[in-house]
C-alpha positions in Angstrom: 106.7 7.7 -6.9 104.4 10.8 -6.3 102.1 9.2 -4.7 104.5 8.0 -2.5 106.0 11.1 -1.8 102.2 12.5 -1.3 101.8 9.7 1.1 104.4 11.1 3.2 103.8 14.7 3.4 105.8 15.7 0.6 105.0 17.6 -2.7 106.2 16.6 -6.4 106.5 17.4 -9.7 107.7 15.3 -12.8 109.9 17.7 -15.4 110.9 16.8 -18.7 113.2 19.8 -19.6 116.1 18.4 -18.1 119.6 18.5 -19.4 119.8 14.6 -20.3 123.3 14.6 -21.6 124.3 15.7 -18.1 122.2 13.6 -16.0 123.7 10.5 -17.4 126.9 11.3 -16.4 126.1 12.4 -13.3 124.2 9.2 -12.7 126.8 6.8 -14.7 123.9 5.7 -16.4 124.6 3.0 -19.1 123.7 3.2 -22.7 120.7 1.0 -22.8 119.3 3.5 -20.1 117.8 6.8 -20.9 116.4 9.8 -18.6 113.4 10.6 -20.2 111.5 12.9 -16.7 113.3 14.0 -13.5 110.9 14.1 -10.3 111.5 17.0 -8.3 110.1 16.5 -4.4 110.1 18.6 -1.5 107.7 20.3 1.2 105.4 22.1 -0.2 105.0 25.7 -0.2 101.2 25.8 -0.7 98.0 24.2 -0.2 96.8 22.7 -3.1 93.3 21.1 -3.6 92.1 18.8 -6.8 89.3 20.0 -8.3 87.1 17.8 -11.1 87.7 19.3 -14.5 89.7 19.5 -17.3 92.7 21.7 -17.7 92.2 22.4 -21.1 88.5 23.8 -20.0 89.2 25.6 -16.6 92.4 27.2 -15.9 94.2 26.7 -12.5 92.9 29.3 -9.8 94.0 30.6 -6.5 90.9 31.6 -3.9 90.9 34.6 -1.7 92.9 32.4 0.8 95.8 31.4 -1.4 94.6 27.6 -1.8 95.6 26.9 -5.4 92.9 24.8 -7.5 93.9 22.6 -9.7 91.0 20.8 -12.4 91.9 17.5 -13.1 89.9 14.7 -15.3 87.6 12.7 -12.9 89.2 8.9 -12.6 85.7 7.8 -14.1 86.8 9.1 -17.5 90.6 8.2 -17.8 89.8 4.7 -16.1 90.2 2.1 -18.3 89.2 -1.6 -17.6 91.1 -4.7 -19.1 89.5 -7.7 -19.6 90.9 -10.4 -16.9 91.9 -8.1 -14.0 
């Protein structure tokens, strides 16, 4: 869904402190259904560039021109490959 949403201009974030008891019934959802992230999208605000990293090893940043850097794993190291596909 984010990726979708990046696709098309807009900016996302998934939260998981969300009032679950409420969403379901705002959304009628049945029993056998639970709300376990909301995805909140919108324009965003800021420029934001991917940096490779790790979180836990370089903070977030912001640069003299307000671009906010964010360190993320490179896909070589969270890639996995199953046998078949």
């Amino acid at each position: 869904m984010l990726l979708g949403a990046a696709e098309l201009g807009l900016g996302g974030c998934m939260v998981a402190s969300i009032d679950r008891p409420g969403l379901r019934a705002a959304l009628n959802l049945p029993e056998h259904l639970e709300a376990l992230l909301a995805v909140a999208l919108g324009r965003p605000g800021e420029t934001v560039v991917l940096e490779d990293g790790r979180p836990d090893q370089r903070p977030y940043w912001r640069d003299a021109d307000d671009v906010h850097h964010v360190p993320k794993r490179p896909l070589a190291e969270v890639r996995i490959e199953l046998p078949g596909f």
